[in-house]
Gaussian input, Z-matrix of N, CA and C with variables (Angstrom, degrees):
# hf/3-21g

backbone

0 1
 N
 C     1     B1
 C     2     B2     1     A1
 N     3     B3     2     A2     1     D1
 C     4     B4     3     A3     2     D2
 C     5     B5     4     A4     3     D3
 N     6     B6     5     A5     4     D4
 C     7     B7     6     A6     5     D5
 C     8     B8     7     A7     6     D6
 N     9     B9     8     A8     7     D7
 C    10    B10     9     A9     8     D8
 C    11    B11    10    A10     9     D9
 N    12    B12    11    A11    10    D10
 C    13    B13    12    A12    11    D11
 C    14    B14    13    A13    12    D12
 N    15    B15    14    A14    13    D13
 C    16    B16    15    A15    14    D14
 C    17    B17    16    A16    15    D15
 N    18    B18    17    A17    16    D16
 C    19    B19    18    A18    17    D17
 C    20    B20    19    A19    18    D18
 N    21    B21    20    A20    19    D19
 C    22    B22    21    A21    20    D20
 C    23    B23    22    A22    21    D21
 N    24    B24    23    A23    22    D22
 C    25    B25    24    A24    23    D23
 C    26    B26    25    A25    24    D24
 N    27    B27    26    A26    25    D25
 C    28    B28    27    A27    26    D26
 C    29    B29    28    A28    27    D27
 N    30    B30    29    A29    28    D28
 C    31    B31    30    A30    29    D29
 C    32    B32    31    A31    30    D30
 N    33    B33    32    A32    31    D31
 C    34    B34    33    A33    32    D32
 C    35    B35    34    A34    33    D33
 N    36    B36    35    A35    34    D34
 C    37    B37    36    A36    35    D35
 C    38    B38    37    A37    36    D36
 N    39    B39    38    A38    37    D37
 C    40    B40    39    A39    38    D38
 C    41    B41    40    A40    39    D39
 N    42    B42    41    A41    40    D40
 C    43    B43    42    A42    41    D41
 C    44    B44    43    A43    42    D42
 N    45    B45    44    A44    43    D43
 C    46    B46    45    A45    44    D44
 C    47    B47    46    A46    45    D45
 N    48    B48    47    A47    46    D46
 C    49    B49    48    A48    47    D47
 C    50    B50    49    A49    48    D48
 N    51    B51    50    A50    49    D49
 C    52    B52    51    A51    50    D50
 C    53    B53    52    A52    51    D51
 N    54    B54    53    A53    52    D52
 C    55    B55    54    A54    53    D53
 C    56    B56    55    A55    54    D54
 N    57    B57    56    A56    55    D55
 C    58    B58    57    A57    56    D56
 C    59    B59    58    A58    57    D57
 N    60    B60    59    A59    58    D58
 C    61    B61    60    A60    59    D59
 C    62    B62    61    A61    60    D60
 N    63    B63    62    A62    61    D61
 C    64    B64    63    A63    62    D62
 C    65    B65    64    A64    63    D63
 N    66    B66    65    A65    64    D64
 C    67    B67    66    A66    65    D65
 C    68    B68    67    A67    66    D66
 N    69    B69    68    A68    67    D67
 C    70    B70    69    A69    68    D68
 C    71    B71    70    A70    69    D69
 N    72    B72    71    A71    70    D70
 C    73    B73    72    A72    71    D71
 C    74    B74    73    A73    72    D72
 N    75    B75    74    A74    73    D73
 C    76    B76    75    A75    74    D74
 C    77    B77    76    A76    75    D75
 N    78    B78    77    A77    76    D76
 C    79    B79    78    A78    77    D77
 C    80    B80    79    A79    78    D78
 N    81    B81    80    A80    79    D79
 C    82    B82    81    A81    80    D80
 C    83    B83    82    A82    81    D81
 N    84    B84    83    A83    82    D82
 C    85    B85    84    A84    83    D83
 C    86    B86    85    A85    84    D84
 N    87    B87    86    A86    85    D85
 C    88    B88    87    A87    86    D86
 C    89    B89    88    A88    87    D87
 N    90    B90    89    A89    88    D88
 C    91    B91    90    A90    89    D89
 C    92    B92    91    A91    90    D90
 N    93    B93    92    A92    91    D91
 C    94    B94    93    A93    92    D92
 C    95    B95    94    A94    93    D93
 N    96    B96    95    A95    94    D94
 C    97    B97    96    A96    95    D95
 C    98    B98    97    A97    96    D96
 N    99    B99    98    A98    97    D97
 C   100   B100    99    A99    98    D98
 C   101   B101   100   A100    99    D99
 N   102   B102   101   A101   100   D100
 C   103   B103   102   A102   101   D101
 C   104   B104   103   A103   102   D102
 N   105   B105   104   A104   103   D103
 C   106   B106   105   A105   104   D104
 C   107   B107   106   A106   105   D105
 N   108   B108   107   A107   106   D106
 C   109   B109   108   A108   107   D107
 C   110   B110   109   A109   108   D108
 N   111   B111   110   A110   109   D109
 C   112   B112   111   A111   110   D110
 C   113   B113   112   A112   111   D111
 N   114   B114   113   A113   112   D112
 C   115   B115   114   A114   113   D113
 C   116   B116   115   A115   114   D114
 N   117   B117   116   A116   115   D115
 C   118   B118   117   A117   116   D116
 C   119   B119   118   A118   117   D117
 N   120   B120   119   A119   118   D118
 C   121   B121   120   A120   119   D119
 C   122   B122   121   A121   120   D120
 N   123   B123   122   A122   121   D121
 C   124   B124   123   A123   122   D122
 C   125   B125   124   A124   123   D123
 N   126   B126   125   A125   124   D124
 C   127   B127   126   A126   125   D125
 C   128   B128   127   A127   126   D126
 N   129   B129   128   A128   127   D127
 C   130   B130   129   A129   128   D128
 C   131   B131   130   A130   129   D129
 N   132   B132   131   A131   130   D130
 C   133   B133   132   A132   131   D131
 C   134   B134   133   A133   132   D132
 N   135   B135   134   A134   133   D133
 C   136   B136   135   A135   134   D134
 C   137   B137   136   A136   135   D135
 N   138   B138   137   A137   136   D136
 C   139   B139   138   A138   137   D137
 C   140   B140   139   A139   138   D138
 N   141   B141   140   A140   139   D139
 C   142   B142   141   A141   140   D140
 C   143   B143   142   A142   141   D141
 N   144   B144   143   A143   142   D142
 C   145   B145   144   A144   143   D143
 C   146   B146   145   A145   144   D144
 N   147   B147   146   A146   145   D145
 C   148   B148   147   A147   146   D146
 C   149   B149   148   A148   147   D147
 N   150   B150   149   A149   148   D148
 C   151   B151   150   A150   149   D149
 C   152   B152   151   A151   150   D150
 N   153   B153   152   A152   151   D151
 C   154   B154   153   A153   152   D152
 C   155   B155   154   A154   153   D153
 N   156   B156   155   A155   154   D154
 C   157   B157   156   A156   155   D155
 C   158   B158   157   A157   156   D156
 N   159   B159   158   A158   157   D157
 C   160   B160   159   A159   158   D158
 C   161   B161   160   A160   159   D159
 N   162   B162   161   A161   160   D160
 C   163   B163   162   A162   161   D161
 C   164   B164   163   A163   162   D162
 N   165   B165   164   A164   163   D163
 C   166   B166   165   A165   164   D164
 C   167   B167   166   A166   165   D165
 N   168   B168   167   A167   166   D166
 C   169   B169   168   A168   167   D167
 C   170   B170   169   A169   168   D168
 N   171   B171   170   A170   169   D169
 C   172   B172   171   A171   170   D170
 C   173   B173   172   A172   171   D171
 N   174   B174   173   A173   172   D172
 C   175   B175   174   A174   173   D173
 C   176   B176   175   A175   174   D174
 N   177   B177   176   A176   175   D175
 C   178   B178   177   A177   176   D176
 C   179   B179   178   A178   177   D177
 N   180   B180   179   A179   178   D178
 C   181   B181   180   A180   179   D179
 C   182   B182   181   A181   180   D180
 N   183   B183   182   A182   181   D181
 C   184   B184   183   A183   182   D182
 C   185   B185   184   A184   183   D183
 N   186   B186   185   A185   184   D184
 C   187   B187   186   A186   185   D185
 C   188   B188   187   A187   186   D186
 N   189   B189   188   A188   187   D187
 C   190   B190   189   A189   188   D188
 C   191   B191   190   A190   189   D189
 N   192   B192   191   A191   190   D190
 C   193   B193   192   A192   191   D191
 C   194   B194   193   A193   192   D192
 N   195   B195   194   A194   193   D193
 C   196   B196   195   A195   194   D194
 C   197   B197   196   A196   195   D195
 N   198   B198   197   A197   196   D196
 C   199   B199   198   A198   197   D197
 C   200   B200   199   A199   198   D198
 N   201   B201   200   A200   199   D199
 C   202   B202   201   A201   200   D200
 C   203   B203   202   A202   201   D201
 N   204   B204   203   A203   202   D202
 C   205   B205   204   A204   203   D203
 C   206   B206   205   A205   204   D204
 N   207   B207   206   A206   205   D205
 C   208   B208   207   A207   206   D206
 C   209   B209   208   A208   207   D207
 N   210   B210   209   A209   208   D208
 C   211   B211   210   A210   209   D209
 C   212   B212   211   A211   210   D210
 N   213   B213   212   A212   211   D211
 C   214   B214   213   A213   212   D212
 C   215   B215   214   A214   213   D213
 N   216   B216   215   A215   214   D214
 C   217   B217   216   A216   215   D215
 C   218   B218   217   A217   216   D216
 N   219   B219   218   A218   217   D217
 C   220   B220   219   A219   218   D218
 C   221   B221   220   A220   219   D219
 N   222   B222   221   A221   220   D220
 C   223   B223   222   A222   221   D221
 C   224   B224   223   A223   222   D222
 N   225   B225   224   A224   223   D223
 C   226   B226   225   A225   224   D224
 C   227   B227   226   A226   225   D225
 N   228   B228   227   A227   226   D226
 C   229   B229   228   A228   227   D227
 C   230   B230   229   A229   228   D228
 N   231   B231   230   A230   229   D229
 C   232   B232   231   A231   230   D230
 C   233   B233   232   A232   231   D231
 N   234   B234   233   A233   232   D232
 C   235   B235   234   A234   233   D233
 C   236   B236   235   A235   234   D234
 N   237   B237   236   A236   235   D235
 C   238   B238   237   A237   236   D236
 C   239   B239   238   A238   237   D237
 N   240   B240   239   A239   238   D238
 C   241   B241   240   A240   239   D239
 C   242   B242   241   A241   240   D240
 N   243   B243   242   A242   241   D241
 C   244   B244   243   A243   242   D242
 C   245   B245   244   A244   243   D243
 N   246   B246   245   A245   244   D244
 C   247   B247   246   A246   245   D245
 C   248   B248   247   A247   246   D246
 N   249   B249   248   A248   247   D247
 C   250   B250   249   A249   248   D248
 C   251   B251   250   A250   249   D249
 N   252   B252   251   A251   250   D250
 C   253   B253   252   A252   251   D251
 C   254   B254   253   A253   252   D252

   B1=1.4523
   B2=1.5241
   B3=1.2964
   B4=1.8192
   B5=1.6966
   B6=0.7741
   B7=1.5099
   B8=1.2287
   B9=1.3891
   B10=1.5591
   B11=1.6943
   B12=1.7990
   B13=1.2231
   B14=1.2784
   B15=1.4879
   B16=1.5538
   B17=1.6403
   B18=1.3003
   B19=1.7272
   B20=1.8547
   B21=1.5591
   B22=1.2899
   B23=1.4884
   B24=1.2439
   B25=1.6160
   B26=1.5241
   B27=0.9966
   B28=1.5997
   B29=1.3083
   B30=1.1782
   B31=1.7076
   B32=1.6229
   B33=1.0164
   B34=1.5582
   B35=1.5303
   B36=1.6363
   B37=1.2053
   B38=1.4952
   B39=1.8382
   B40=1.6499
   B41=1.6038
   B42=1.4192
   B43=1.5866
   B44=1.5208
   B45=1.2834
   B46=1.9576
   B47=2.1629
   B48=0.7926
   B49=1.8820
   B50=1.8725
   B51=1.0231
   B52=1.7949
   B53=1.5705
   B54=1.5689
   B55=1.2971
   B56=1.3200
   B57=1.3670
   B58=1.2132
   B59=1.4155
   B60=1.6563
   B61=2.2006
   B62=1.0739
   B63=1.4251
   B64=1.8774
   B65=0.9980
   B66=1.8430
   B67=1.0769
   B68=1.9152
   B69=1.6054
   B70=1.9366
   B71=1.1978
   B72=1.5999
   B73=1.0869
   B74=1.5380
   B75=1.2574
   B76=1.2601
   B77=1.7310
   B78=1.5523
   B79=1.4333
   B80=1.7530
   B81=1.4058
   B82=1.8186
   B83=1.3014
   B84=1.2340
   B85=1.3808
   B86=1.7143
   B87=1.3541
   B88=1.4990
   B89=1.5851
   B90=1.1379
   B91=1.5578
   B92=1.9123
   B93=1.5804
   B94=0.9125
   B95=1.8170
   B96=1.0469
   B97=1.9566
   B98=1.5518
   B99=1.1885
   B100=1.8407
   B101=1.3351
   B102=1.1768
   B103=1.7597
   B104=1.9682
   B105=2.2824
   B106=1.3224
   B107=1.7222
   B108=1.4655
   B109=1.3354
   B110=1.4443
   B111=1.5484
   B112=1.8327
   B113=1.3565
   B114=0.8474
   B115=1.8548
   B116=1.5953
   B117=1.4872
   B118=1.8801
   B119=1.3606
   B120=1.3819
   B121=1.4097
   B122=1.4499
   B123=1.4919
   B124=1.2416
   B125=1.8145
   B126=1.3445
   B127=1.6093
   B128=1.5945
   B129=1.6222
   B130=1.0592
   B131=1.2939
   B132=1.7554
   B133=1.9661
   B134=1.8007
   B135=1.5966
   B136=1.5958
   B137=1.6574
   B138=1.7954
   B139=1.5112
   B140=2.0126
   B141=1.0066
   B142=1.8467
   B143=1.4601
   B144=1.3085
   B145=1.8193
   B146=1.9341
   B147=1.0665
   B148=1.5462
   B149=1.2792
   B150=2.1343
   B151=1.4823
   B152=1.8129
   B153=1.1673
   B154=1.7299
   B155=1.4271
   B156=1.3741
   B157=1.8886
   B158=1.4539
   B159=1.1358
   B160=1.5883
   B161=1.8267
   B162=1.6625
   B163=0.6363
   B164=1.7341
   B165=1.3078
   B166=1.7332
   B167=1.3871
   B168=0.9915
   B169=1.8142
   B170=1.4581
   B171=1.2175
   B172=1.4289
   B173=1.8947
   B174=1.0739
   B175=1.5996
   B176=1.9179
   B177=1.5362
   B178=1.2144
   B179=1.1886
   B180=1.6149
   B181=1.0494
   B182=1.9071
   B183=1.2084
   B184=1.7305
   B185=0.8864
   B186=1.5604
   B187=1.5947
   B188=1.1795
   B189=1.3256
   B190=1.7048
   B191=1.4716
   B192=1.1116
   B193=1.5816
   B194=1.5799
   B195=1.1785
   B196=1.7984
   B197=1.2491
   B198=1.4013
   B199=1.2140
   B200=1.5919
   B201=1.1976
   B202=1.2576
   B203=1.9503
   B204=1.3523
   B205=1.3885
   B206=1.1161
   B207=1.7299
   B208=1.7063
   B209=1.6479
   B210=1.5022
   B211=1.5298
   B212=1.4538
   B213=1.1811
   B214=2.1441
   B215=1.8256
   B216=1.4727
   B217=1.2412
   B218=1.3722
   B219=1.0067
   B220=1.6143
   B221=1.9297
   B222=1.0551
   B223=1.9245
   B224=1.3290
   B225=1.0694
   B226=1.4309
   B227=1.4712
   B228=1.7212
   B229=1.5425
   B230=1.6187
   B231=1.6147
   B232=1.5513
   B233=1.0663
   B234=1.7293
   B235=1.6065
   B236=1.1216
   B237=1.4286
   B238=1.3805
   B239=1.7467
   B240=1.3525
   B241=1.2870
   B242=1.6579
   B243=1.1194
   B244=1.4372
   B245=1.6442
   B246=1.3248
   B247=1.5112
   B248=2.0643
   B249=1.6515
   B250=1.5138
   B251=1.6694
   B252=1.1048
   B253=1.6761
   B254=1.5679
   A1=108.73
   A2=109.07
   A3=113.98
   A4=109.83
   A5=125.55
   A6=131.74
   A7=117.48
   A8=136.25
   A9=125.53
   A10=77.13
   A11=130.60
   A12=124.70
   A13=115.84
   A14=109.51
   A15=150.77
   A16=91.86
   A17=138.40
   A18=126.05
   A19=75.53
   A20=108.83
   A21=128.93
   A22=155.45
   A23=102.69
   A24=89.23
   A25=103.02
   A26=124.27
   A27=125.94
   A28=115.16
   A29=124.47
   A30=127.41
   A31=101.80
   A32=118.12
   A33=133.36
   A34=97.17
   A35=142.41
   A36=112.49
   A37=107.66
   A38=103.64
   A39=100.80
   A40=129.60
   A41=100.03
   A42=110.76
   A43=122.56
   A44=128.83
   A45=118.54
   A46=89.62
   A47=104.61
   A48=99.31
   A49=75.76
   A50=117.51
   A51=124.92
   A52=124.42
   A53=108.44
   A54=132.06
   A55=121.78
   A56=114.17
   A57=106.26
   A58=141.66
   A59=95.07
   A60=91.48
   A61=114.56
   A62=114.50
   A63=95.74
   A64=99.69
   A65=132.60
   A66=141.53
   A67=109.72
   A68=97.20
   A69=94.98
   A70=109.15
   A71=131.58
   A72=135.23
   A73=107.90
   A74=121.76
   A75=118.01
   A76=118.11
   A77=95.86
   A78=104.15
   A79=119.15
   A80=104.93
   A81=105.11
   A82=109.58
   A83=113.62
   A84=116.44
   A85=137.30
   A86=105.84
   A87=89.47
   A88=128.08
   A89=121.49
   A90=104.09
   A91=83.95
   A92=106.44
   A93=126.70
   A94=123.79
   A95=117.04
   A96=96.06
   A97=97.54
   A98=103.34
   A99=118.68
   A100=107.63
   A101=92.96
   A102=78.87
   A103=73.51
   A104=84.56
   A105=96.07
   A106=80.96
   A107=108.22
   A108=110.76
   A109=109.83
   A110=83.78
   A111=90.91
   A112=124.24
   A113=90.67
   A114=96.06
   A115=108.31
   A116=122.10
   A117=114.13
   A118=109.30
   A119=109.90
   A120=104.34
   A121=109.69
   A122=138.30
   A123=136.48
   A124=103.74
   A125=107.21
   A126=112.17
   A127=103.18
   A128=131.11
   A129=138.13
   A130=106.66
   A131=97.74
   A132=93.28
   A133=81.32
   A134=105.37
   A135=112.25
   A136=118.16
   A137=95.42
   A138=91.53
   A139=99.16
   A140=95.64
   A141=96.88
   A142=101.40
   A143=111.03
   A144=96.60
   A145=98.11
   A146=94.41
   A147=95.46
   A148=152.43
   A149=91.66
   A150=88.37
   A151=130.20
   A152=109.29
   A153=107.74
   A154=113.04
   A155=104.16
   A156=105.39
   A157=110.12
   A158=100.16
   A159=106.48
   A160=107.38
   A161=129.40
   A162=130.32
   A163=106.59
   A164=108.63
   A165=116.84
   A166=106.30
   A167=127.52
   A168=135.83
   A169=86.85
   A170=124.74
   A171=119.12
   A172=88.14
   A173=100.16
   A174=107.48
   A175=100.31
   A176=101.77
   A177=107.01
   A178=102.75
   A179=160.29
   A180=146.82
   A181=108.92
   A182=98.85
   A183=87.09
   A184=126.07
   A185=138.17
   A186=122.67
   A187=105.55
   A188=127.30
   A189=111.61
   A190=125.35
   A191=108.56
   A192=132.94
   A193=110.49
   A194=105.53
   A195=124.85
   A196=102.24
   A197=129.87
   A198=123.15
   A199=121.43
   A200=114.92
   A201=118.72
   A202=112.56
   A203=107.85
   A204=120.38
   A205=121.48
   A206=122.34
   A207=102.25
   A208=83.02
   A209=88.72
   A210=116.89
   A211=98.73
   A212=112.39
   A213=90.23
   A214=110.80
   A215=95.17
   A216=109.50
   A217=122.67
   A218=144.18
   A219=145.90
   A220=105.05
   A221=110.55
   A222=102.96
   A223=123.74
   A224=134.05
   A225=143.24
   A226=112.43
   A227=111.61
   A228=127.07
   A229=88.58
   A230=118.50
   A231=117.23
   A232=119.85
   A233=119.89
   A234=113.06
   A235=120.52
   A236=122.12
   A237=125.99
   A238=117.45
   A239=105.47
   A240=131.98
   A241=94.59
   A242=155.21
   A243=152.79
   A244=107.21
   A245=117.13
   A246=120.26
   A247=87.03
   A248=116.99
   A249=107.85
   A250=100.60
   A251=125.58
   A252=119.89
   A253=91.95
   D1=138.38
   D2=-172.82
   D3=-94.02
   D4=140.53
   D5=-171.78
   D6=-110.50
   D7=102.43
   D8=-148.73
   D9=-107.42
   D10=137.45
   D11=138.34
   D12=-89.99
   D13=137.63
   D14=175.59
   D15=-73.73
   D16=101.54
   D17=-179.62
   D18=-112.02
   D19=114.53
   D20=136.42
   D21=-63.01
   D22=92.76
   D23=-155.96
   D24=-107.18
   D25=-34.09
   D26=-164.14
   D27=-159.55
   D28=-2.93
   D29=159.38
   D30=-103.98
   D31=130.06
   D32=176.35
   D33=-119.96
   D34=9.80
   D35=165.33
   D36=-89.23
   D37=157.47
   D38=151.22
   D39=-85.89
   D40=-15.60
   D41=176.38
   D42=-73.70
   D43=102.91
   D44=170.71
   D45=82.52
   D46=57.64
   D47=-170.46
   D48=-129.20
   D49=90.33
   D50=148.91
   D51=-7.44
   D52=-56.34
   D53=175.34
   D54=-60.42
   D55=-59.22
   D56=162.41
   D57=-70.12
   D58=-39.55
   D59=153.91
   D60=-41.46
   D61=-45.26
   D62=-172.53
   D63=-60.71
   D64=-79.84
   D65=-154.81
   D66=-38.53
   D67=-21.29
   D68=176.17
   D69=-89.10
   D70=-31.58
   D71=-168.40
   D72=-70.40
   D73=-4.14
   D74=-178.66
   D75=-74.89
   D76=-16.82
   D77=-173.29
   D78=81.56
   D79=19.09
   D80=172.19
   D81=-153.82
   D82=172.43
   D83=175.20
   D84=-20.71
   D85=124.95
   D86=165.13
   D87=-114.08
   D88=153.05
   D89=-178.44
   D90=-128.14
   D91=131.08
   D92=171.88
   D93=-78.40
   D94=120.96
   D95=-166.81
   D96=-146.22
   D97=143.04
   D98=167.08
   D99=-119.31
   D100=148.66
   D101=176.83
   D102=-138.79
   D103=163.49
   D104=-156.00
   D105=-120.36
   D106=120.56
   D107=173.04
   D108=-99.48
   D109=146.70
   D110=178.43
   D111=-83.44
   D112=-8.02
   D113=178.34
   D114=-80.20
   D115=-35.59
   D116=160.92
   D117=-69.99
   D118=-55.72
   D119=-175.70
   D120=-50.11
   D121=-31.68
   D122=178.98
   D123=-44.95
   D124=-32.26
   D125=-157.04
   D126=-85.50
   D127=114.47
   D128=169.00
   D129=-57.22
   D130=119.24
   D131=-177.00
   D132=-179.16
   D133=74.90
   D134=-175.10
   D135=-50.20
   D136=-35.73
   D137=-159.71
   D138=-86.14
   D139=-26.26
   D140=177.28
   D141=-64.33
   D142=-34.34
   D143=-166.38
   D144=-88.81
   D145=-20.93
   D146=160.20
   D147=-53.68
   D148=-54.95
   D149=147.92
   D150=-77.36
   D151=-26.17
   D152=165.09
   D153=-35.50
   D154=-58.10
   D155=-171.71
   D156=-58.29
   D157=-46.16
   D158=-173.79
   D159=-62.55
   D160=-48.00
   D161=-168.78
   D162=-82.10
   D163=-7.32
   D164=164.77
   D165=-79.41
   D166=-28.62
   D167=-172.62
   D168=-68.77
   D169=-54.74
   D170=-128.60
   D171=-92.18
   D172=-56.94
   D173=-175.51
   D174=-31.34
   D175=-71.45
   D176=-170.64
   D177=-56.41
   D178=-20.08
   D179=167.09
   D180=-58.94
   D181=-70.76
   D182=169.79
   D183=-49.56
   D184=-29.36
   D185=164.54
   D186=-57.47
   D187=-63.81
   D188=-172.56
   D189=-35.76
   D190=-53.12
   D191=158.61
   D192=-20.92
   D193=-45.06
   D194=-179.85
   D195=-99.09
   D196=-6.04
   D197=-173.30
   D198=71.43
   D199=38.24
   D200=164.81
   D201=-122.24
   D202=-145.29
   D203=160.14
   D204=-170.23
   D205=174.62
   D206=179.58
   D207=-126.78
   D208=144.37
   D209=-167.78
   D210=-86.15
   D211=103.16
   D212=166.03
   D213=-110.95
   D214=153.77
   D215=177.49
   D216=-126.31
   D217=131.66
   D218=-171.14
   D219=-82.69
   D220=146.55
   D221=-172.73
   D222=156.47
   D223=-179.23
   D224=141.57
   D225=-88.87
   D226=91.42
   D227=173.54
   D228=-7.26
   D229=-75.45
   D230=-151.99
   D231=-44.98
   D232=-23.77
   D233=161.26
   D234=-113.82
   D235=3.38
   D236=169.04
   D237=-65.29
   D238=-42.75
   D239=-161.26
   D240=-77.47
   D241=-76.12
   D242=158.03
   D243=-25.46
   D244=-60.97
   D245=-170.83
   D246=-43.21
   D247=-66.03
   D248=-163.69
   D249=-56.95
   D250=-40.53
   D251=-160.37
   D252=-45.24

């Protein structure tokens, strides 16, 4: 079975979201993932990281819903992203 990752960076919808059609159109699995870099999070900006969390709650609630989930990881994508491959 082929495992397509979904790397989320700044669209949190499932509806009309480009990224993830592809990643479905492939015909296999998807694993949904954010990863939380420290270098934004370094940047004091309460209400932006606010709505992110909130809009991370919510995403991962509709995947479950579909029976999936969204995987998050804390990192620098550049080695986060190889470590999941």
């Amino acid at each position: 079975m082929t495992l397509n990752l979904w790397w989320i960076r700044r669209d949190l919808r499932l509806n009309d979201n480009p990224a993830l059609f592809n990643a479905l159109a492939q015909g296999s699995s998807v694993l949904p993932v954010f990863i939380l870099d420290p270098r934004l999070l370094a940047q004091p900006a309460q209400n932006r990281q606010r709505f992110l969390f909130s809009g991370l709650r919510r995403l991962d609630e509709e995947l479950r819903q579909r029976g999936s989930r969204l995987l998050i990881r804390r990192g620098l994508p550049e080695e986060v992203l190889p470590a999941l491959v």
